[in-house]
PATITI-791465 format. One record per residue (C-alpha): residue in one letter; x, y, z. Coordinates in steps of 0.2 Angstrom, whole numbers, padded with zeros to 4 digits, always signed. Each point is the difference from the previous one (the first is absolute). Example, Ala and Ser with C-alpha at 12.3 -4.5 7.8 and 13.67 -1.06 7.14 Angstrom:
# PATITI-791465
a+0062-0022+0039/s+0006+0017-0003/
***
This chain:
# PATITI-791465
x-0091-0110+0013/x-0008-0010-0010/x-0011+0015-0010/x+0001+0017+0001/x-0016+0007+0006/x-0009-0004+0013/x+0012-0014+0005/x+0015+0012+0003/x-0011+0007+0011/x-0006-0013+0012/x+0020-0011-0004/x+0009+0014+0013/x+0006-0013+0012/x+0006-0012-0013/x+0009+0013-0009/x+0006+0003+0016/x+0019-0006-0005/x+0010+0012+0010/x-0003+0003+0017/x-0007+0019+0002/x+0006+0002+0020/x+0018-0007+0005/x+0007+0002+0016/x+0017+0003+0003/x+0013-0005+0016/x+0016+0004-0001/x+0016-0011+0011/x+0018+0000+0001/x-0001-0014-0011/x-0014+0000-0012/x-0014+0010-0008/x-0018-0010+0005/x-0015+0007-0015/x-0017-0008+0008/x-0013-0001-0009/x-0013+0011+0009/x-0016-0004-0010/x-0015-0008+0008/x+0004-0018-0002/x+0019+0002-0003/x+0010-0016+0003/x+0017+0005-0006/x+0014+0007+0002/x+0018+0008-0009/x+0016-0002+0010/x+0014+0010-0007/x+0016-0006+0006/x+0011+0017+0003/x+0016-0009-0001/x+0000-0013-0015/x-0013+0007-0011/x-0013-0014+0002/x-0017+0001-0003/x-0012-0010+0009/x-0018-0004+0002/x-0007-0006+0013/x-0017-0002+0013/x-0004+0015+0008/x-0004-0010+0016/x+0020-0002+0000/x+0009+0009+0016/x+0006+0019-0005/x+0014+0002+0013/x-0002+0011+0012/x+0017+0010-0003/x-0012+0012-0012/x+0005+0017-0002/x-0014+0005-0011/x-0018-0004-0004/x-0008+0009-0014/x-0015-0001-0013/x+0005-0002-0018/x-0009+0002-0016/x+0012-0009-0013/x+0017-0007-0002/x+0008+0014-0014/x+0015-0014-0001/x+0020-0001+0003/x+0011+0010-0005/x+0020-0003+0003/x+0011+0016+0004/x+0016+0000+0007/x-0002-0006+0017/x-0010-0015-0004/x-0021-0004-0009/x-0013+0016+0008/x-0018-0006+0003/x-0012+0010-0006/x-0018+0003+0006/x-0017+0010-0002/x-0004+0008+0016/x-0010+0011-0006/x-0015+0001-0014/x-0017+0012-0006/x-0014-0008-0004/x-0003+0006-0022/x-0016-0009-0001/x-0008-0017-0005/x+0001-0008-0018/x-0014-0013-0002/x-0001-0003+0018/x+0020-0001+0004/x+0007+0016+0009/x+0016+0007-0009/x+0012+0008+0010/x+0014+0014+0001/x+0017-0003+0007/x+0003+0016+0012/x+0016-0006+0012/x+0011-0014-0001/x+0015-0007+0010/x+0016-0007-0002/x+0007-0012+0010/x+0018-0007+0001/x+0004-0019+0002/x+0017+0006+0009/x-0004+0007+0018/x+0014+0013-0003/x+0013+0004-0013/x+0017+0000+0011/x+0004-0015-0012/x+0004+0015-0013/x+0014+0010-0002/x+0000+0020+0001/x-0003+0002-0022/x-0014-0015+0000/x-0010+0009+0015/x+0000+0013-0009/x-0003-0008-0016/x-0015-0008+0008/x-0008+0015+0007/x-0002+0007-0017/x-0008-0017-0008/x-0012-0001+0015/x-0004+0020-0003/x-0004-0004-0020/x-0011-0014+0005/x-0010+0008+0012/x-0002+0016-0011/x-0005-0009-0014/x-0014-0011+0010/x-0005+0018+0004/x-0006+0004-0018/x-0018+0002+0000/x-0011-0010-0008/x+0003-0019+0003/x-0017-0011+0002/x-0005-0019+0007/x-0014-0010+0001/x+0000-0016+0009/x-0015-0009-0011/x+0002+0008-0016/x+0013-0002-0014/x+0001+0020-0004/x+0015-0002-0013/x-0013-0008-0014/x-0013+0009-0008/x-0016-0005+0001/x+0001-0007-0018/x+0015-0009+0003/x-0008-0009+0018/x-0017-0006-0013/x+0014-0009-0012/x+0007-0008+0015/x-0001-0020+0001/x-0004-0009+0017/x+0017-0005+0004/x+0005+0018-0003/x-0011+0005+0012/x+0005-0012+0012/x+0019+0006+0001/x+0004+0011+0017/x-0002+0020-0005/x+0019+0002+0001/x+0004-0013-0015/x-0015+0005-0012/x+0004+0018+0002/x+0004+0009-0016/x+0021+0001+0004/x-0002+0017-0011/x-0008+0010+0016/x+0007-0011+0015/x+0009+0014+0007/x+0007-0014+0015/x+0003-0014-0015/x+0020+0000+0006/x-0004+0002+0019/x-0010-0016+0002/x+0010-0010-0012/x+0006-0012+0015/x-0020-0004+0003/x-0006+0000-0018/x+0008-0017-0002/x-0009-0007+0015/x-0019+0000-0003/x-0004-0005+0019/x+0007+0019+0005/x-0012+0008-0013/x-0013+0005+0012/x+0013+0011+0010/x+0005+0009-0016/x-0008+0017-0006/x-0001+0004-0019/x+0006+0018+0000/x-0008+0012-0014/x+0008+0017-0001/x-0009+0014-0012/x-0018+0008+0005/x-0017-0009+0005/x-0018+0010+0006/x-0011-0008+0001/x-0019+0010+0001/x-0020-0001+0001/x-0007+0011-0013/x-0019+0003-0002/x-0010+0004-0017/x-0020-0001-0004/x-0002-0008+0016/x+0013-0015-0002/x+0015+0000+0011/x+0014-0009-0009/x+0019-0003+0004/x+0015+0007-0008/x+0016-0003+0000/x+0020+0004-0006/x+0014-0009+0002/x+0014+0004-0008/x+0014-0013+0002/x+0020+0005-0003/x+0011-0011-0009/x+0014-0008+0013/x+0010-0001-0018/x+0012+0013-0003/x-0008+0012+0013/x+0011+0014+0006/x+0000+0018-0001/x-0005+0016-0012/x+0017+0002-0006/x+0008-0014+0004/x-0009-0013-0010/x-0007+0003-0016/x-0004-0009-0015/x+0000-0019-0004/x+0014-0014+0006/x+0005-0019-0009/x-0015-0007+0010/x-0015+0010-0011/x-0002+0009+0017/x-0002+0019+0000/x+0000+0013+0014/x-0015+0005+0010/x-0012-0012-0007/x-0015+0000+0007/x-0016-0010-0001/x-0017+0010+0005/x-0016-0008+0001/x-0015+0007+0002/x-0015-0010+0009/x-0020+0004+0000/x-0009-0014+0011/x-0021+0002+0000/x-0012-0013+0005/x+0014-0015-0001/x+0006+0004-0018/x+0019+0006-0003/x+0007+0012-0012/x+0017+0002-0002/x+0010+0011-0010/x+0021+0001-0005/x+0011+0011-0005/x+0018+0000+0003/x+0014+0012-0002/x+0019-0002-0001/x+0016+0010-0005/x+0003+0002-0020/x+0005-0018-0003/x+0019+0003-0010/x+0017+0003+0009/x+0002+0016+0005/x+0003+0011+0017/x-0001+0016+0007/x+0013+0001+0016/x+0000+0017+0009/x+0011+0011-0001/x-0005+0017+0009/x-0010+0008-0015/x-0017-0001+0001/x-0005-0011-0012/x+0014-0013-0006/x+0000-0005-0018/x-0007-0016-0005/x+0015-0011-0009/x-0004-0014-0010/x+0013-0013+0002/x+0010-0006-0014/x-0008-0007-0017/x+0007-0017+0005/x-0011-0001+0015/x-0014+0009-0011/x-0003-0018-0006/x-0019-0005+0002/x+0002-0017+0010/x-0002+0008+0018/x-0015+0009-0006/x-0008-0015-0010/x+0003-0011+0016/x-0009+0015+0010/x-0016+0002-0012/x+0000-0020-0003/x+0000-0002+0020/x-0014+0015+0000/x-0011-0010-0014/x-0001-0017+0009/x-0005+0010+0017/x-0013+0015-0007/x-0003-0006-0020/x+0000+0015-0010/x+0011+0014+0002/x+0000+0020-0004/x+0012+0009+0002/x-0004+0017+0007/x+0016+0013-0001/x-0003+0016+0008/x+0018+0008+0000/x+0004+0017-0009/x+0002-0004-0018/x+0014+0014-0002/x+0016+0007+0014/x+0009-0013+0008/x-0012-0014+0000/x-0002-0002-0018/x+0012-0010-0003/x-0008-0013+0013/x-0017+0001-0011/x+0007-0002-0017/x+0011-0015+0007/x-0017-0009+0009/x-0008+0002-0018/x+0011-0006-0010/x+0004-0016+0012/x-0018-0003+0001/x+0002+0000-0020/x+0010-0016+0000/x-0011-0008+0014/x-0008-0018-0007/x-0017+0002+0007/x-0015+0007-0009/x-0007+0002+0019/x+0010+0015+0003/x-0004+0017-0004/x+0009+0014+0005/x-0009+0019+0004/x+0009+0015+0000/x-0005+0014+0010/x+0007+0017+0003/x-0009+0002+0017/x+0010+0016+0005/x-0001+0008-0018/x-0018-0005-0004/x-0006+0007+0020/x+0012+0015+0000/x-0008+0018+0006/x-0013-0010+0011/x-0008-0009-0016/x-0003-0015+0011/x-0017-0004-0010/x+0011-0005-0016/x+0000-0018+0011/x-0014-0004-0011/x+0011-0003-0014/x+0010-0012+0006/x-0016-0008+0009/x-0010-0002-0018/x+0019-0005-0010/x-0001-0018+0014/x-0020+0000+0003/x-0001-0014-0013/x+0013-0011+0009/x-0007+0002+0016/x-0017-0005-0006/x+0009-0016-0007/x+0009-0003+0015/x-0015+0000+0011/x+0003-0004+0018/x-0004-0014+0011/x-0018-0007+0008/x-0003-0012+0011/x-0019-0004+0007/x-0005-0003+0015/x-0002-0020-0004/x+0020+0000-0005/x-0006+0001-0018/x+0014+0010-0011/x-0012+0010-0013/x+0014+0013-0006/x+0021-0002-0001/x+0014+0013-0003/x+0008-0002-0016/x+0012+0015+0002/x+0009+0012+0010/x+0005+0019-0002/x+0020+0001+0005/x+0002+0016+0003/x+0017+0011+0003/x+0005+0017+0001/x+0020+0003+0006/x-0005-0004+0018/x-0015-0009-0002/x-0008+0009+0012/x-0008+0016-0003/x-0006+0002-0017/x-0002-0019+0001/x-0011-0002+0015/x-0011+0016-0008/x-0005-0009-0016/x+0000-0018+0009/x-0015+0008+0011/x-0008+0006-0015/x-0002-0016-0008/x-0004-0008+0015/x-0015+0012+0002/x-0005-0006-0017/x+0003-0018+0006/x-0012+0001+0015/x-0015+0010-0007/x-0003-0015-0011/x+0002-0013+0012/x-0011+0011+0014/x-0013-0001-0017/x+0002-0019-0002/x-0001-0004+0021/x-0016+0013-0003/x+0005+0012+0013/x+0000+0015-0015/x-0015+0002-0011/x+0006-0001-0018/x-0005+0017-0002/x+0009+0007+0013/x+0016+0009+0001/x+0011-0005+0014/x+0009+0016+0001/x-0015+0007+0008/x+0000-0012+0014/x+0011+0012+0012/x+0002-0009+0013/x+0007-0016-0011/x+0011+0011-0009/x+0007+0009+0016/x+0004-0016+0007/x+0008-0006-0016/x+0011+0012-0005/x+0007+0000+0017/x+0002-0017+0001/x+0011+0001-0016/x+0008+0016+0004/x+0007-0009+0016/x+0006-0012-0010/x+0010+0010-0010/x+0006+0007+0016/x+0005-0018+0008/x+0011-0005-0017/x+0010+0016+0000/x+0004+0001+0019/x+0006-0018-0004/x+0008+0004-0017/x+0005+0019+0000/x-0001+0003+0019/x-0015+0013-0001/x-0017+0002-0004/x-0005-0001-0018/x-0001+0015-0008/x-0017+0005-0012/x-0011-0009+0013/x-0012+0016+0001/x-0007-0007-0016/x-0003-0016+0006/x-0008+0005+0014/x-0009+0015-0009/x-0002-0003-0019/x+0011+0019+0001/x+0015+0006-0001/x+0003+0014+0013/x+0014+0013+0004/x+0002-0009+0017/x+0001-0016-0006/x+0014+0006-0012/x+0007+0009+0017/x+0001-0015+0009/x+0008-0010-0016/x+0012+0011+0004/x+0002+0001+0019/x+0003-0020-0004/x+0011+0001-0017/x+0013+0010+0013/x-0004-0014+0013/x+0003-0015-0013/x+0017+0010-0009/x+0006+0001+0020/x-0002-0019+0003/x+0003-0006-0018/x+0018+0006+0002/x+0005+0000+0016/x-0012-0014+0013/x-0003-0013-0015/x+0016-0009-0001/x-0004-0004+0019/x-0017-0005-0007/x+0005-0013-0013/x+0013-0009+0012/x-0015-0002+0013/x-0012-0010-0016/x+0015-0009-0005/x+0003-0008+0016/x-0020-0001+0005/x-0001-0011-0019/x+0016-0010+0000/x+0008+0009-0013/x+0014+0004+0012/x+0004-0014+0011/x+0012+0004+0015/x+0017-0011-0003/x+0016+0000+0010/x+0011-0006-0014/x-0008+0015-0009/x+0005+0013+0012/x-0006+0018+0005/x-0008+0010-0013/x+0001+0014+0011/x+0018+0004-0001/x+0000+0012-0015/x-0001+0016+0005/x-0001+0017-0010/x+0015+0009-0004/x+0004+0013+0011/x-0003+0013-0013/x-0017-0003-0001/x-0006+0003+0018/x+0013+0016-0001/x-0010+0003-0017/x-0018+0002+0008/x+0006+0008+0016/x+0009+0014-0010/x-0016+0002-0009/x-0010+0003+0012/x+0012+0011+0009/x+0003+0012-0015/x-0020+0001-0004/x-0005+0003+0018/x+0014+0013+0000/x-0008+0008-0015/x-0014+0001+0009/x+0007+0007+0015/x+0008+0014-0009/x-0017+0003-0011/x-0009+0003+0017/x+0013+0010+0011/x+0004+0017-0007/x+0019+0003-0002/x+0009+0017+0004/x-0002+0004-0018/x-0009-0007-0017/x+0016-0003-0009/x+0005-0012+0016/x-0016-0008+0001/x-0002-0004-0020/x+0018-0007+0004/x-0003-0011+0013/x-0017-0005-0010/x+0009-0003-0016/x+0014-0009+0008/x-0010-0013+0010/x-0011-0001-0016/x+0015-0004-0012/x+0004-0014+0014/x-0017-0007+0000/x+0001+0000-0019/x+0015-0008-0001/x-0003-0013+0014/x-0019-0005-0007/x+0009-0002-0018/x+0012-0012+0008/x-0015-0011+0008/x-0009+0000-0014/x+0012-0006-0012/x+0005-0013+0014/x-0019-0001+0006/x+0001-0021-0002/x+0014+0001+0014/x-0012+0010+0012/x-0016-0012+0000/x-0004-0014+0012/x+0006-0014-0010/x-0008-0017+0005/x+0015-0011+0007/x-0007-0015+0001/x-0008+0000-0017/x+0016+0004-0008/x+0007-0015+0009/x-0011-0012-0009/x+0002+0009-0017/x+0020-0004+0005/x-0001-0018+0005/x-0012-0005-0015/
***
């Protein structure tokens, strides 16, 4: 890769550093991963008993005591549970498209495979134990959205691969990757160390990539978004908020959005991340939780300096785009991120308030442009980044938009699209795909095609972040706001309050073991053991009792009135009474994540 255009384009073979088709054999005694490429020599032996990694020829014997051959796409990486290290492997991929001549790919099934051959080595508690592990891991693999490319480092942006230097270049994809959105970082750790096995690991993105062909004035040109989620501090809606000791904040993500046309590249950045102070939101069966700031002593500025210092040596400039209500409950987060950005050292940051649910209440979606003309001076100073066709660089980004709303999802993802459109009219200008005097709203089938493209982007971080769909995507999609779309925001608000409180504990425990922040230990014993008290299943079970009674007794006419109003009133007094006991206990009643609270414990 020694430039970017055309010689990424004709280097696909000596970019070539993992292998793209493996295949597997599995014996009594070991796990056999041969390189099935044209030309492949070699070969990975996985000792089943010790551990140890081996490469070898692929012209060595495979025993013949196989009790499975299968096809393979990657190696995900190892993961220990109770019974012993679990192999995991793609088995299954959809094809996304091809990024300057290298095909990127989505992860559709994978498979986990235990060293051990049975787990009669373990007592009645760690079976069990060890059932619930391997049921985390698999469900979190099943979380849509992870991505590969076997000749193609897609955890850099474009920008960042031009500043590269020829030894950089030349490391294996696994080690160069950016470790922020390596979402198999911890499961490969025993073969990062060992360069020779490099070609038999899979860098694994997890966020959203399409990849599309788009047609304007007779020029057909390529666009793409890839939007990469940070491994660091990952988690769940509820579950993790804010910013930790690191500079890290929840639900960063990384979106980059790439025109190609006749050789050259544009590329555009924005990122979005959790309101960078101390501060969570833990569910507790109301609807919408209060926000709490932590206390003033952890207020202190150093976590976020770390964080904006970290985001000003990757993307250069930074504003600051807050999009939360500026009254109710999250106040209080908006008056804290101004005043800390106040005593920030950087004359690089600025910081942009905008009530987005205030200024577009009653459908006044249009009073976007405000907010568009406060920032169109930054963006025209951050410009993006152009590369030509000869590998030139004629245009870098200076800057990036950070955006963040409570969730960073959907009043975020609907004003990250907007300046993205303004981004990519002026690059289709400068490629010369749009006249100057052309407006590329009218091109329709463009704009169908991008607002979808974004819209199902929004969708891929909240299925991954809040469990659902994003909401407010018939805008993006539309440039409207409809009474459908506000329909279905609610169908999934009742879908996201549903698994927020009582599936996303479960959730949490599955990325915590998938990313190492949980590791399974004997010495540390089962984190399953702590049961609810007794009360508290009694507690929901009377609940629904006494409300489907009411019910009953609403339906089925009694002998008289006065006995039916009494049989009403009564049932309804104990649904009162019970639902005022949950929800003054509500915290007691979610799905609390066990192995997360383990590590909190052990820290």
């Amino acid at each position: 890769m020694r430039c970017f255009l055309p010689s990424l384009q004709i280097s696909i073979v000596e970019m070539s550093m993992v292998h793209e088709y493996l295949k597997l054999h599995v014996t009594n005694e070991a796990f056999y991963i041969e390189n099935a490429d044209q030309g492949g020599t070699d070969m990975l032996c996985i000792d089943r008993v010790t551990g140890d990694i081996e490469l070898k020829s692929n012209s060595v014997q495979i025993p013949p005591t196989v009790m499975a051959s299968k096809l393979i796409f990657g190696i995900f990486g190892v993961i220990k549970l109770v019974s012993g290290p679990h192999l995991i492997v793609v088995t299954g991929r959809s094809r996304v498209g091809v990024l300057l001549g290298h095909t990127v790919w989505k992860v559709t099934a994978t498979e986990v495979l235990p060293y051990k051959k049975t787990t009669m080595h373990l007592n009645e508690a760690q079976a069990s134990d060890n059932r619930t592990y391997l049921s985390l891991l698999e469900d979190a693999l099943k979380t849509p959205s992870y991505y590969f490319c076997s000749s193609f480092d897609l955890t850099h942006t474009m920008q960042r691969l031009s500043n590269a230097d020829l030894d950089f270049k030349s490391e294996p994809l696994i080690t160069r990757a950016d470790h922020r959105f390596l979402w198999n970082c911890y499961a490969v750790k025993d073969f990062m160390d060992r360069p020779e096995l490099s070609p038999f690991c899979t860098p694994i993105l997890h966020g959203f990539i399409n990849i599309r062909s788009s047609f304007i004035n007779g020029r057909t040109f390529d666009f793409a978004l890839i939007s990469r989620r940070s491994a660091q501090r990952a988690g769940t809606r509820y579950f993790v908020r804010g910013i930790d000791d690191h500079g890290d904040v929840a639900n960063f993500v990384e979106t980059e959005q790439i025109v190609i046309f006749g050789g050259n590249v544009c590329s555009f950045v924005q990122t979005r991340g959790s309101i960078p102070l101390y501060w969570s939101q833990r569910p507790n069966l109301r609807y919408k939780p209060k926000p709490e700031l932590q206390t003033p002593e952890k207020m202190g500025t150093t976590s976020l300096q770390r964080h904006l210092d970290s985001q000003l040596i990757t993307y250069g400039k930074i504003v600051l785009v807050n999009l939360i209500d500026q009254k109710g409950s999250e106040l209080a987060l908006e008056e804290a991120f101004k005043k800390s950005i106040g005593t920030v050292n950087s004359e690089h940051v600025q910081y942009v308030a905008f009530d987005f649910h205030k200024e577009c209440s009653k459908m006044r979606w249009h009073r976007l442009s405000i907010l568009m003309e406060k920032i169109s001076l930054d963006q025209e100073s951050h410009g993006y980044f152009m590369q030509q066709r000869d590998g030139k660089v004629v245009m870098r980004q200076t800057g990036v938009f950070r955006t963040n709303c409570i969730d960073c999802l959907d009043r975020t993802n609907v004003v990250q699209s907007m300046i993205a459109h303004e981004s990519v009219s002026k690059q289709l200008v400068q490629l010369g795909v749009l006249n100057s005097n052309q407006d590329l709203q009218l091109q329709a089938e463009f704009e169908g095609m991008f607002k979808n493209v974004w819209a199902d982007n929004a969708d891929a971080c909240a299925k991954q972040y809040a469990g659902t769909g994003a909401l407010k995507t018939d805008f993006t999609r539309t440039g409207k706001r409809t009474k459908l779309g506000l329909l279905m925001d609610g169908v999934n608000s009742a879908i996201r309050y549903v698994k927020n409180n009582f599936m996303d504990g479960y959730r949490q425990d599955g990325i915590d073991l998938v990313l190492g922040n949980y590791e399974v230990s004997e010495e540390r014993g089962s984190p399953f053991l702590g049961q609810r008290q007794w009360r508290h299943t009694v507690g929901g079970l009377v609940l629904f009792i006494a409300f489907s009674m009411m019910l009953i007794s609403l339906i089925i006419p009694a002998t008289g009135i006065l006995e039916q109003f009494t049989y009403v009133a009564f049932w309804g007094a104990a649904t009162l009474a019970t639902a005022s006991y949950v929800v003054r206990n509500g915290v007691e009643f979610v799905n609390q994540p066990k192995l997360f609270q383990t590590k909190r414990k052990s820290e």
